[in-house]
Phi, psi and omega in degrees: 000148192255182175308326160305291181305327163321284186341268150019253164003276197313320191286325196291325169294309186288351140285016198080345185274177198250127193286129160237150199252121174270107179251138165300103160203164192260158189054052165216124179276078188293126196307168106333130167298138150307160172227347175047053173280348199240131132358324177265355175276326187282343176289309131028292211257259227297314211307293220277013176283160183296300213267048193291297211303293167316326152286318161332299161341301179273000178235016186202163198269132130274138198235172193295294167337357223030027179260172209235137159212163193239110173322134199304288136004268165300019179244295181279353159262118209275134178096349165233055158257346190291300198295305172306329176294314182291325186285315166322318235250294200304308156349310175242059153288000000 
């Protein structure tokens, strides 16, 4: 498993879903794992958690006015807002 998928892996569980493990067999179909390649899945995924508003915190700008924006960073760089969630996650257990 490469590291990336680790990742995945880490999220999909600590948001509840179920990691499926690819075994060969025949005439069985396996669902596909997520990959959170676009960003907005994983944002996506965190809007409907309770402690959402706390995570917001940590990855974005407030602004006076109160509008919100998500540091620039966790947008153009891959993987990390993904990396950040997980960390959130492990983090708040």
């Amino acid at each position: 498993m490469t590291d990336r998928e680790q990742l995945c892996k880490e999220f999909t569980e600590l948001t509840g879903g179920h990691w499926h493990e690819w075994k060969n067999s025949i005439g069985f179909t396996h669902r596909p794992n997520p990959t959170y390649t676009n960003p907005i899945d994983v944002l996506g995924i965190m809007k409907r958690r309770d402690d959402y508003r706390l995570f917001k915190t940590k990855i974005g700008v407030k602004y006076d006015d109160g509008t919100f924006m998500i540091a620039f960073k966790y947008i153009f760089e891959p993987d990390a807002l993904l990396r950040a969630a997980v960390k959130f996650l492990e983090e708040n257990e």
